[in-house]
N, C-alpha and C positions, 0 to 999 in steps of 0.2 A: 830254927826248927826244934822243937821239943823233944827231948830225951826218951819219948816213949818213941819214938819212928825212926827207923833209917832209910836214906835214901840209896834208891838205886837207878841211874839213870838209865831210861831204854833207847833203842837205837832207832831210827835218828834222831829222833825227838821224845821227848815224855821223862817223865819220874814214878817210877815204886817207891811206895812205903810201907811200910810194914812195924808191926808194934813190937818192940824189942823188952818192955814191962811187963810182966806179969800180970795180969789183971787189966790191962790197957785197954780204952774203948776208944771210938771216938769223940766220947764228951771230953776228952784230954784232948783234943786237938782244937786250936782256935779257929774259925771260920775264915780271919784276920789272917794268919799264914796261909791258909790254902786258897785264900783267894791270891795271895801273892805271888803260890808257888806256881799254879793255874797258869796265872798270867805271865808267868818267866819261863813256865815247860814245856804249856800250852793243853797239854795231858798230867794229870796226874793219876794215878793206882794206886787204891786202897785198898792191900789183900792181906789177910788175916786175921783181922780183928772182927771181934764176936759178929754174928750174923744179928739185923735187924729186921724186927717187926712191920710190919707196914706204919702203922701211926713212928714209931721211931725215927723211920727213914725219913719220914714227914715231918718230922721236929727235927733231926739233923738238916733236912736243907733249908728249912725257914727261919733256921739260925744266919742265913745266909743273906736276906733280903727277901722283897717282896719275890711272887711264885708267881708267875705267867698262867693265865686259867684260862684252859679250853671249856669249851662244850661240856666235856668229861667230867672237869674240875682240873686238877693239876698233876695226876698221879694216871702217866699213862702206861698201858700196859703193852710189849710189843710180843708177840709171841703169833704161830700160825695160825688161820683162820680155818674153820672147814668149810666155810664159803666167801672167802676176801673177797670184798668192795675196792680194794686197794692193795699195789703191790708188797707193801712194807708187808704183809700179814699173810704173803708168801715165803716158799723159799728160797726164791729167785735173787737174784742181784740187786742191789740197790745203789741204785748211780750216785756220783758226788754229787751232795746239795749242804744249803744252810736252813736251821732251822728257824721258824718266824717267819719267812720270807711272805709269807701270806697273812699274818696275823698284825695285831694291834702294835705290837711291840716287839721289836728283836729280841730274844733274851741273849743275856749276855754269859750265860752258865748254864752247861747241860749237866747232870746229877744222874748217872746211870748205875741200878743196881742189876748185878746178875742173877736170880733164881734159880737159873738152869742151863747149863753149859754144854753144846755140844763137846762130843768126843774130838781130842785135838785135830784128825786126820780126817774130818767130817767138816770144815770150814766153816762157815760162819762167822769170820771176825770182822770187825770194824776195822774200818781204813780211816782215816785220819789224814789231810794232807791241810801242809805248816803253807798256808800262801805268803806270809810275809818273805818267806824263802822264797816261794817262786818266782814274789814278784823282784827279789833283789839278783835274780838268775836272770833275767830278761838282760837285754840289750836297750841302750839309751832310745834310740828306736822304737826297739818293742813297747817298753814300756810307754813312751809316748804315743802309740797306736793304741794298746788296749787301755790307755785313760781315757780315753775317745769314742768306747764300743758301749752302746746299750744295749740291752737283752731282754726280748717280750717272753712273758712266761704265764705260762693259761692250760690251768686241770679245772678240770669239774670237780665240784663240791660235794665228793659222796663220801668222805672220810672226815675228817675233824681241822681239815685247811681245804683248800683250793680257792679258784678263781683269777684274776689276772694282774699281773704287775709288770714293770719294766723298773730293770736297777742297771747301773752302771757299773761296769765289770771290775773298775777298781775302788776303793772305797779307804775310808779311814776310818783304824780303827777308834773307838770312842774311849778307853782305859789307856791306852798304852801310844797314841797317835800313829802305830805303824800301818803303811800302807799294806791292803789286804786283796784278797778275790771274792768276789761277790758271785758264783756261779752254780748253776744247778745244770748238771751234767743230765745230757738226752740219754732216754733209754738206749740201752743194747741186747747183743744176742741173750743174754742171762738175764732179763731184765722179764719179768711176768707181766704181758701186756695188758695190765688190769691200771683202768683211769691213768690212761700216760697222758703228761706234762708236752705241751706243745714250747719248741724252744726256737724263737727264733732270731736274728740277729737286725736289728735293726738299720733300715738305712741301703742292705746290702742284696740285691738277687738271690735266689735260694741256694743255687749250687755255687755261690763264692759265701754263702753264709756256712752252710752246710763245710766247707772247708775250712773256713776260720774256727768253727765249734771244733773240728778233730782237730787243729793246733791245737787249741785252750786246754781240749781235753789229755794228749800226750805231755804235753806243760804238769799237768796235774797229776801226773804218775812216773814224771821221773823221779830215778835213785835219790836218794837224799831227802826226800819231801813227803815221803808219806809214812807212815806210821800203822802196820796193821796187830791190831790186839786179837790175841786168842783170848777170850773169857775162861774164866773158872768159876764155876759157884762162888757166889758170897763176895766175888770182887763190886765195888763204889770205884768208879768212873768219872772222874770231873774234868771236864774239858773247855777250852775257850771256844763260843759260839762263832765269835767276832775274826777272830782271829784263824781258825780250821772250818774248811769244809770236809764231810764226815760220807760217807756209804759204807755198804756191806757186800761180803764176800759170798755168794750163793751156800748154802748146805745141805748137806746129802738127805734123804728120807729118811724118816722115823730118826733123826738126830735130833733130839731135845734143843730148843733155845729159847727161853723166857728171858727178860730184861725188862725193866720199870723204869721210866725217865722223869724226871722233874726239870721243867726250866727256871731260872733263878733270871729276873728282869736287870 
């Protein structure tokens, strides 16, 4: 790691960095570490160093590899709607999912910038859950059951994804070969019933599916496995796509949260 950063590991999982140089930016950091660090921390934080411009932000991640393009182009913007088509653009909850799951290509690197930070006591943060963890938390058992589970997943197309898929609930990862979870968590009570995601389990009756999904899901929020970030203005967010599935924590009204994402294929 480069003498302009220091690390600071977060609990349970992730790394801070921060520019310990005078004058330090991110063109001193290599694409080449942070894709390394990424993929050993699984999060990393970038807080402190100078705030970027939009076109910047957009040359820092295409230092990274090819950019996954939506509809939009590649520079998505997430922040409240005053008339959402879709829940993200609530302030509602936002259940565990992956991102891609609908699209051309997985990406393999999420690239989030902060603009605008809810108040710490105002929530809003990102959860973060390490499945390689969950999955080596399982029981020989378990494990061998949920390599076995498909999962039908079907939203309508009013936002910039939908439509329908089935993936198999374990998977490997494609960087790093560890076994991972592939799942998109059912809305709940916090959940803004705007264009919800139909989840079902394949193979199984509704109410023994409907029970296996609350397994998967208390799985994915035990101690040890999840990771929730409070934003700060100006924090850069790099995350493994492959390896975390990601939602949000509800926030209060009139709490400011802007964030910009780029995926990196």
């Amino acid at each position: 790691m480069s003498t302009l950063e220091a690390g600071q590991r977060l609990a349970p999982f992730g790394l801070m960095l921060r520019p310990t140089a005078a004058g330090a930016t991110l063109d001193d950091v290599s694409p080449g570490t942070l894709k390394r660090l990424v993929l050993e921390h699984k999060v990393v934080v970038l807080r402190g160093f100078p705030a970027l411009s939009s076109e910047a932000f957009l040359a820092f991640a295409e230092r990274w590899g090819p950019l996954l393009q939506w509809n939009f182009g590649v520079l998505f913007d997430l922040q409240v709607a005053d008339a959402p088509k879709n829940y993200l653009f609530t302030r509602g909850n936002v259940p565990y999912h992956w991102d891609g799951a609908f699209a051309p290509a997985v990406p393999s690197f999420q690239i989030f910038r902060c603009l605008a930070a809810p108040p710490l006591d105002a929530g809003g943060e990102t959860l973060f859950c390490d499945t390689p963890a969950v999955v080596a938390a399982l029981s020989p058992h378990e494990r061998a059951r949920w390599a076995e589970i498909d999962i039908d997943y079907e939203t309508e197309k009013v936002a910039h994804y939908g439509g329908q898929i089935t993936a198999r609930l374990l998977a490997t990862h494609p960087h790093t070969g560890a076994t991972t979870v592939r799942f998109a968590e059912p809305f709940n009570e916090g959940t803004a019933k705007i264009n919800p995601l139909t989840v079902t389990v394949r193979g199984h009756a509704p109410q023994a599916g409907h029970a296996l999904l609350g397994a998967i899901t208390e799985r994915l929020y035990a101690p040890g496995v999840v990771y929730a970030h409070s934003w700060q203005t100006g924090d850069l967010l790099l995350a493994d796509n492959h390896a975390l599935l990601h939602g949000r924590r509800g926030f209060r009204d009139h709490a400011p949260r802007h964030l910009q994402r780029i995926h990196v294929i």
